[in-house]
N, C-alpha and C positions, 0 to 999 in steps of 0.2 A: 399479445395485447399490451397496449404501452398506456403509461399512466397520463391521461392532462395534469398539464402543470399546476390545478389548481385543487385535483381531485388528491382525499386522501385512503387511503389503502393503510390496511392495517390487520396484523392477523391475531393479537393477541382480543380478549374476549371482551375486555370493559379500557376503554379509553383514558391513558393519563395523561396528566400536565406532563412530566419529566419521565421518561425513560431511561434506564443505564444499560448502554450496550457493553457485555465483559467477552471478550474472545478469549477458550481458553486452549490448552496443549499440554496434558501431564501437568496440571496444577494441582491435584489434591488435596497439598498442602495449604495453599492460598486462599484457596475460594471460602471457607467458612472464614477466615479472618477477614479477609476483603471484608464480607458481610457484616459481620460485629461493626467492621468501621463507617462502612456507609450508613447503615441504621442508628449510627451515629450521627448522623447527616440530615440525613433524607427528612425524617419525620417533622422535622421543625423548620422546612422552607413552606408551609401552608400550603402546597399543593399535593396533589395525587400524584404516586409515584407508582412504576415497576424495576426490577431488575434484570435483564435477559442474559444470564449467562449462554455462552454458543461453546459447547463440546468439540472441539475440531478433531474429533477422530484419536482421540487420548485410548491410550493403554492403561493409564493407570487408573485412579479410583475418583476421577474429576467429574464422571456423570453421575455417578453414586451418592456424593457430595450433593450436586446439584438436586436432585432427584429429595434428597435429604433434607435439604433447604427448605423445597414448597414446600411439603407435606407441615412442616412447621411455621412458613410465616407465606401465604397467597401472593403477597407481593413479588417472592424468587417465582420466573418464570424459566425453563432452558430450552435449547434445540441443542438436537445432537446429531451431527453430520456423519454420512455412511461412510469416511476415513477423515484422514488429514487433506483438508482442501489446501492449507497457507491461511495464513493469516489474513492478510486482504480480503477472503472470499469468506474466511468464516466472520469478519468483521460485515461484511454487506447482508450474509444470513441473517444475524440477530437486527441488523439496521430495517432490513425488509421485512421481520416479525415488532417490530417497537410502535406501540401506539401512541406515545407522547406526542404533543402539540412541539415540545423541544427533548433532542435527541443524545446524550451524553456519550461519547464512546470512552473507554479507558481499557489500560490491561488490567489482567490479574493479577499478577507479582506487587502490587502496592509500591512500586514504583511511582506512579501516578498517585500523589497524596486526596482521599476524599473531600479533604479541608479546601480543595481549591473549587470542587463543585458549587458554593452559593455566590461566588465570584464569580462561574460562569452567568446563573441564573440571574445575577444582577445585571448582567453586559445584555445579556438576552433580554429582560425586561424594558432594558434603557433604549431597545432598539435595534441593538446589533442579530443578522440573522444567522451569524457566524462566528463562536466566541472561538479563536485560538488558545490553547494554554502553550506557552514558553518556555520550554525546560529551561533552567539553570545547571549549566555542567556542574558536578562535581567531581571531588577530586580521584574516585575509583572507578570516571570514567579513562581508557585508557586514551593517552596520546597516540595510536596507531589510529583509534575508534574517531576520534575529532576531527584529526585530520584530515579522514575521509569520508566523512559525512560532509566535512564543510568542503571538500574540493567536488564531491557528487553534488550539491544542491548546488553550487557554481555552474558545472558542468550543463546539468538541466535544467537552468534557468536560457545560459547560454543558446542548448540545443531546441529548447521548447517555448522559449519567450516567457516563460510563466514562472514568477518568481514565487520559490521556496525559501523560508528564512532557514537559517541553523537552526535549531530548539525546534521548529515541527515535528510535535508525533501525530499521534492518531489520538491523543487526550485535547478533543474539543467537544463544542455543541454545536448543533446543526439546526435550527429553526426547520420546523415541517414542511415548509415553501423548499427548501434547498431539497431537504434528503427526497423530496417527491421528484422534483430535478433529477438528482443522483440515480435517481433507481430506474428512471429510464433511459438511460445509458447501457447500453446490452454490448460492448465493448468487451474483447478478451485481454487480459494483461491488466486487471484492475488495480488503479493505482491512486486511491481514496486521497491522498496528500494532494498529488494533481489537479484531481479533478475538483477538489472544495475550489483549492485557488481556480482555475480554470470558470467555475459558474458565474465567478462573481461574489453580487451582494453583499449589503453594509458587513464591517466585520469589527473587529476588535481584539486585544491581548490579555492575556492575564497570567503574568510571570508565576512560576512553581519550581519549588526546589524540588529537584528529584532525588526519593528517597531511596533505598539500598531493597535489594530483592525484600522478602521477608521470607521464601522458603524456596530452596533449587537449585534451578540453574537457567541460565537464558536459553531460549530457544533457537534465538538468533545466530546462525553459525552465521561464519562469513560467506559460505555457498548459501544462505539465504539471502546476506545482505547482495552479496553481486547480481544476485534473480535478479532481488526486488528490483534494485537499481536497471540494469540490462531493461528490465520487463516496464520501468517508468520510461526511460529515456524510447523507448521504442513503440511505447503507446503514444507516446506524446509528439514525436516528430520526426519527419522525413530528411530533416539533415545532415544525416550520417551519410545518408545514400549519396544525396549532395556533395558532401564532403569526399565522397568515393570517388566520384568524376574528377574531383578537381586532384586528387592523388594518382588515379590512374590516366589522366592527361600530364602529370608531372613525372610522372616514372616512362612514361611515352618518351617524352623530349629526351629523358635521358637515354635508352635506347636506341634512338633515333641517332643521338651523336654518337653514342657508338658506334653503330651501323656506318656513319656518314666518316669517321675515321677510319673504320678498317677498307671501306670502295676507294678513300684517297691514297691510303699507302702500298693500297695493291696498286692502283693505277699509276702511281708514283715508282713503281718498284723497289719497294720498302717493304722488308717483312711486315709483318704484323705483330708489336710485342704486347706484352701484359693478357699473359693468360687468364692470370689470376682476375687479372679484372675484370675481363669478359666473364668468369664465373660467377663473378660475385652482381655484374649487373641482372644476370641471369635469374641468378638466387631471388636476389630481390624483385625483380618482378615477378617470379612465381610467387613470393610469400606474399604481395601483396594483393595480386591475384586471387589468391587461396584465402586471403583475408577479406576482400571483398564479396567473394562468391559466399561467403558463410554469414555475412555481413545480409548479403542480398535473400541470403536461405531464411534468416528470421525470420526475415517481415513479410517473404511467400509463406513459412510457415506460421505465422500467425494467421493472416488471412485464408490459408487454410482451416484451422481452428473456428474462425468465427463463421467461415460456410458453414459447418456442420450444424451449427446452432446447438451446441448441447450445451445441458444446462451446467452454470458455472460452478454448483455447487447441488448436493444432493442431503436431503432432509433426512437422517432416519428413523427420528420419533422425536418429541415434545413434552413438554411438563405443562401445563399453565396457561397452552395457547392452543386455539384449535387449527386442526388442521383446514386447509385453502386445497385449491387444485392449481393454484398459481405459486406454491412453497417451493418448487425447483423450478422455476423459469423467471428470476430475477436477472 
């Protein structure tokens, strides 16, 4: 069942102005601080609020916490996922339980300062259906980490036409019109950054200094960051494939001249010399070859993937929100 764009869905139990979506992963230590800071916030922008922390399959004591929360203040609500989906997927769980009119997403690690939320509410108020927040590097981001964020949002603007700025996280707001857009999107390979740019609609910035863990460690290895990446550029465009014809018609022509040298210098009665080279044109067209078929294996096996239709993510209890029969088929 797919949502009209105009209809709203909502699974938590009383409707608010402002939603926080928190995605977590072994935060234990975060989440009751996070909360001290928001409650810090929240109570004095004049509207109804909730909190949705999403469990993404944590070992440590992060549902515990949560679970710990409501009992003490109604407004913590949580979901908690039957493992680790990724990040992306536990960020659309909690997006798909938020009843706000406007949708905040943030991490847990207080990285994302709560001080910049009544800046979104303003942008949101003034109009905008889409408030960005803008990190500001700082200086204990690493120079490996810069570099290639800003040469990947280059990349996938390049591949997918849809321009990502540097400073995009996943610390925006979402007007209710969009995220109802967003969630009927049954796409595998969910790539929330994309797809906000991708919808459209008025938008706006709101620059933030990005503050220092406050307890951990990131989550983010680099086999996550290559996913994510791999898994953006590959939802988003068929120009790789493209790009593969026109490599594997340029590794042709080379072949070709090889071929067409070694027919003239037999016919010529001329050895044939440069073994080595003949090896090496060899080489390369099998690697590129091997490179294209694994190239061409993703995008069969995503499309595989989304035959199955299974659901992107899986519910395995709640705090503060009731259960739906539509909780895993977002």
């Amino acid at each position: 069942m797919m949502l009209n764009s105009h209809d709203s869905y909502t699974g938590s139990e009383d409707n608010s102005d402002i939603s926080i979506v928190v995605p977590a992963y072994n935060e234990e230590g975060n989440i009751h601080k996070l909360y001290e800071e928001l409650i810090k916030i929240l109570p004095f922008l004049d509207v109804s609020w909730e909190i949705i922390f999403v469990d993404d399959g944590s070992v440590d004591e992060t549902w515990e916490e949560i679970v710990s929360l409501h009992r003490m203040d109604k407004h913590i609500k949580g979901v908690r996922l039957s493992r680790n989906f990724g990040h992306q997927y536990a960020l659309l769980s909690g997006l798909s339980q938020a009843s706000g009119k406007a949708v905040i997403s943030m991490d847990a690690d207080l990285q994302h300062p709560p001080q910049t939320i009544p800046k979104l509410v303003e942008e949101w108020r003034k109009g905008s259906k889409i408030v960005h927040a803008m990190r500001l590097d700082i200086e204990n981001v690493s120079f490996f980490k810069s570099i290639t964020s800003r040469l990947f949002y280059k990349m996938f603007a390049f591949l997918s036409g849809v321009e990502i700025e540097d400073g995009m996280a996943d610390f925006r707001l979402l007007d209710r019109q969009v995220l109802n857009n967003i969630l009927q999107l049954r796409e595998e390979g969910f790539f929330l950054r994309g797809l906000v740019q991708w919808v459209g609609y008025p938008s706006s910035k709101v620059m933030f200094q990005c503050q220092k863990r406050f307890s951990g460690s990131s989550k983010y290895t680099l086999k996550k960051m290559l996913k994510l990446a791999l898994s953006g550029i590959t939802s988003f465009s068929v120009v790789p494939l493209r790009l593969g014809i026109f490599i594997g018609m340029l590794t042709s022509v080379i072949a070709f001249g090889g071929l067409v040298y070694a027919v003239s210098s037999f016919l010529m009665g001329v050895a044939v010399h440069g073994w080595s080279s003949i090896v090496f044109i060899f080489s390369l067209l099998f690697g590129v070859l091997f490179i294209l078929l694994g190239l061409i294996g993703e995008y069969i096996g995503r499309i595989l993937i989304e035959v199955r239709c299974r659901p992107r993510f899986l519910i395995r209890e709640k705090v503060g929100i009731k259960n739906t029969a539509r909780d895993n088929f977002i």
